[in-house]
C-alpha positions in Angstrom: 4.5 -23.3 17.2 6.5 -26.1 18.8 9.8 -25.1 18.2 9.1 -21.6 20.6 11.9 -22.4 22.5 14.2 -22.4 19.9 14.0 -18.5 19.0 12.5 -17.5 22.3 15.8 -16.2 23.7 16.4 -13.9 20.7 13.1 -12.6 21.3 14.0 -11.7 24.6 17.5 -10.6 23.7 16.3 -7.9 21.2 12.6 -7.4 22.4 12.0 -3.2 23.4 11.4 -2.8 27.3 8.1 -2.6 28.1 8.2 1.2 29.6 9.7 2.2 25.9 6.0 0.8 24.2 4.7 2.9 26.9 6.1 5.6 26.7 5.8 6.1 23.1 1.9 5.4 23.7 1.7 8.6 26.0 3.7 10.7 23.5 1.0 10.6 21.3 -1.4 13.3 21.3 -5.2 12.6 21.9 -5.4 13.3 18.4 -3.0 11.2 16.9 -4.2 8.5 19.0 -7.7 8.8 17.2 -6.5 8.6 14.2 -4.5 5.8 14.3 -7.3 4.3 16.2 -9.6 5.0 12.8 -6.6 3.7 10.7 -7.1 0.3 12.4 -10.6 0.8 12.6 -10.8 0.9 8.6 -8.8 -2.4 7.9 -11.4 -4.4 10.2 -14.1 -3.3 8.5 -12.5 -3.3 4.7 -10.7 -6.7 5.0 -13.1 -8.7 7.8 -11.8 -10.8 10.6 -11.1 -14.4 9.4 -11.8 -17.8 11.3 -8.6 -19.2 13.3 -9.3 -22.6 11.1 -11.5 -23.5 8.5 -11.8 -27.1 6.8 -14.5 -28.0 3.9 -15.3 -31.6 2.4 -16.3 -32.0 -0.7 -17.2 -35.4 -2.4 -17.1 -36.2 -6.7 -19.4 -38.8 -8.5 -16.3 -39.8 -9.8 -15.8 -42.1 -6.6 -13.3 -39.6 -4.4 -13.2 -36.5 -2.1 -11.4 -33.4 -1.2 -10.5 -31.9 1.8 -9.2 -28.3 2.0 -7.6 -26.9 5.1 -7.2 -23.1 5.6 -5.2 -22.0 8.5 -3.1 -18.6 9.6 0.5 -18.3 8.8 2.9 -19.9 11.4 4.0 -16.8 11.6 4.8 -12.8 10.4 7.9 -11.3 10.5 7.3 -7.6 10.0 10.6 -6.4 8.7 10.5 -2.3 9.2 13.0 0.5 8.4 13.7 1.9 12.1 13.2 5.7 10.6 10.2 4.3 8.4 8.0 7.9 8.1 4.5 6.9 7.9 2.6 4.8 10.5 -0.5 4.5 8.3 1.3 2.3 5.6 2.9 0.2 8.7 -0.8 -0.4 9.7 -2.0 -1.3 7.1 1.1 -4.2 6.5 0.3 -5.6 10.2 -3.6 -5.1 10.1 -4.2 -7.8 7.2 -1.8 -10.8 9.2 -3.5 -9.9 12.8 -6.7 -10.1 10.8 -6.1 -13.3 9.1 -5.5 -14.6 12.7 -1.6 -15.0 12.7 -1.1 -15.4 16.6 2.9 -15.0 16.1 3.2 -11.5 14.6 6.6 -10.1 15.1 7.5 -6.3 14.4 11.4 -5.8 14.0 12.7 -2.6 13.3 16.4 -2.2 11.8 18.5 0.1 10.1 19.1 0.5 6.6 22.7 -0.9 5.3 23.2 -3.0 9.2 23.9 0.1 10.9 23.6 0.0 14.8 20.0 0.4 15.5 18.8 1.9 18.9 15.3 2.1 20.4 16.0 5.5 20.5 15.4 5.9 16.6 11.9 4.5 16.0 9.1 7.2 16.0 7.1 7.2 18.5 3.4 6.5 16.6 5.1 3.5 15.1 5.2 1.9 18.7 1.9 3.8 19.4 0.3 2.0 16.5 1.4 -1.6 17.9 -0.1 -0.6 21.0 -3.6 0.7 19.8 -3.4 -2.9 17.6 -2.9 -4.7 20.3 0.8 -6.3 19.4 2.7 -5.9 23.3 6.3 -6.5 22.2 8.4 -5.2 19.4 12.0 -6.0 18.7 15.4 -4.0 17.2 18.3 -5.6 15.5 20.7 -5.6 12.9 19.8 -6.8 9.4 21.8 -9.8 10.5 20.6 -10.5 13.7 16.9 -10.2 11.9 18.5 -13.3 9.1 19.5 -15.4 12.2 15.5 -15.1 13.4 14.2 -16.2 10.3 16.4 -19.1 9.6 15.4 -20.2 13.2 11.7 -19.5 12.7 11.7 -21.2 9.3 13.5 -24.5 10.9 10.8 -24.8 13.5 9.1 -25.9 10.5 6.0 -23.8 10.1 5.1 -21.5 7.3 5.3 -18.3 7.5 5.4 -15.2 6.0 7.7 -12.3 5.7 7.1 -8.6 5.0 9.8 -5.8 4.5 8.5 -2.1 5.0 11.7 0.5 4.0 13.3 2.0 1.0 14.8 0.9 -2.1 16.9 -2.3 -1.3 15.9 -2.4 2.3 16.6 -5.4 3.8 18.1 -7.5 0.6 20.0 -10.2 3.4 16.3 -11.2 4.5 14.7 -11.4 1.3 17.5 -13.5 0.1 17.0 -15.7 2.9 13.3 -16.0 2.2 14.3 -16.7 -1.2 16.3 -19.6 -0.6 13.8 -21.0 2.1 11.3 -20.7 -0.2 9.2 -18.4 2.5 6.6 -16.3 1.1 7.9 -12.8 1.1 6.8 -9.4 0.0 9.3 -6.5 -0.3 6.9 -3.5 0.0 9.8 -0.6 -1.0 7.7 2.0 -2.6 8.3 5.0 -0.4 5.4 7.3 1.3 6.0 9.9 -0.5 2.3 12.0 0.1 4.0 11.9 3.8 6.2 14.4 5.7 9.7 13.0 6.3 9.2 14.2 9.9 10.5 12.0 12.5 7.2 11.7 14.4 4.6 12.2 11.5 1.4 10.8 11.8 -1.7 10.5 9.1 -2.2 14.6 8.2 -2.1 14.8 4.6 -3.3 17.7 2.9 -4.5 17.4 -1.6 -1.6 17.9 -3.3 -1.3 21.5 -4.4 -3.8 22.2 -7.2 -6.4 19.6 -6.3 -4.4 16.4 -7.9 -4.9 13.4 -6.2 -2.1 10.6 -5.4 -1.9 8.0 -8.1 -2.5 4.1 -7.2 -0.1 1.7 -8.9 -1.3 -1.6 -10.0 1.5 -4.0 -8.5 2.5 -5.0 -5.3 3.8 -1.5 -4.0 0.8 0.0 -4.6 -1.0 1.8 -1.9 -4.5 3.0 -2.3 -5.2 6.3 0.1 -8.5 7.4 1.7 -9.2 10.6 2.3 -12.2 11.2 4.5 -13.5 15.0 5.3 -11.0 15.8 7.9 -8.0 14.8 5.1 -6.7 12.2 7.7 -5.2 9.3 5.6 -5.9 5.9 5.8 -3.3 3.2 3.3 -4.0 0.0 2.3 -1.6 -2.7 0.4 -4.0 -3.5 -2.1 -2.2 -6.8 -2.4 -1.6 -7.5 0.8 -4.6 -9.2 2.1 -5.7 -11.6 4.5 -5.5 -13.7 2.3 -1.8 -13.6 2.1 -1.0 -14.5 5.5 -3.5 -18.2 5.2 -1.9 -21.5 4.3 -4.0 -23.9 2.5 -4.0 -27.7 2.3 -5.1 -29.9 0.1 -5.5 -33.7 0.4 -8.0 -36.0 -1.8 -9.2 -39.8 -0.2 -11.2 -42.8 -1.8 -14.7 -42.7 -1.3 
């Protein structure tokens, strides 16, 4: 993006030191590592990896042709509750823009409500997961700190997208924002709830007592769970594709 300068000094201000990613790497156990490892593993094989830029021609007897550009998002703001429970459903929010070849994916962890926020509060396999994606910096802030970044990010003039991961009215100030910007945003609120609340839970999820399985809503909080042999849980956003985070561009000429 040309305008990097511009919100590069807030990225520094607010970005996590890099012995904190670290260190929440080698918290993890072996066996947490592997299955986040499979979590990722499972989005690159469900949704694909996509071509940094793609640009067809197409030509009409009626004397004119089409060109249609496809492109990744200018950028991804990843806008996550700081004590959000469930790393799976994290991946799979940053899996589809990484995918779709967004080379400005930013993860920013707040508090609910514009409470203080401190390093301190994100769980561990959260960070861990950025690692094992390959994402090297991460970022906490207020809700309003967050609302200064994307009104600098949307005046650099690219397009970008926007993606809130936390509970019921999490981050309102930033949607608004995106709102008025008219930046494509999706507020995923719907809650984890087949997850332990534990600070430092990661992807064990047991059947539901008496052999009930979770239920998949059709709209955009909707998560669709895997459950392989071992019971290790792998989410998706059904919704929240590739596909989401590629602009597309349209122009016709005179043949």
């Amino acid at each position: 993006m040309s305008s990097i300068p511009s919100y590069q000094s807030w990225l520094d201000a607010h970005a996590l030191a890099d012995t904190v990613m670290a260190g929440a790497y080698e918290f993890l156990s072996d066996k947490e590592r592997a299955v986040l490892k499979k979590c990722i593993a499972r989005h690159h094989v469900v949704w694909g990896e996509y071509s940094f830029r793609e640009s067809r021609t197409r030509s009409f007897r009626q004397g004119f042709g089409l060109v249609e550009d496809e492109a990744p998002a200018a950028y991804a703001l990843l806008v996550c509750e700081i004590s959000y429970p469930s790393p799976a459903a994290f991946i799979a929010a940053l899996m589809p823009a990484l995918l779709a070849g967004v080379s400005a994916v930013l993860p920013c962890f707040i508090s609910a409500r514009d409470r203080p926020s401190s390093w301190k509060d994100i769980s561990p396999p959260l960070l861990g997961a950025l690692e094992l994606a390959g994402i090297e910096r991460a970022f906490v802030a207020s809700e309003s700190e967050v609302c200064v970044l994307a009104e600098m990010l949307h005046a650099g003039g690219g397009r970008g997208r926007i993606v809130l991961l936390g509970g019921q009215g999490f981050g309102e100030s930033v949607a608004l924002h995106a709102h008025r910007a008219a930046v494509l945003c999706r507020s995923l609120t719907q809650p984890p709830i087949y997850y332990s609340s534990r600070l430092n839970a990661v992807l064990e999820q047991r059947f539901m007592e008496g052999g009930a399985e979770p239920a998949c809503r059709d709209d955009d909080d909707a998560m669709l769970l895997h459950l392989d042999a071992g019971h290790e849980d792998v989410w998706f956003w059904p919704k929240l594709d590739p596909e989401w985070f590629r602009t597309r561009r349209m122009r016709i000429f005179s043949l």
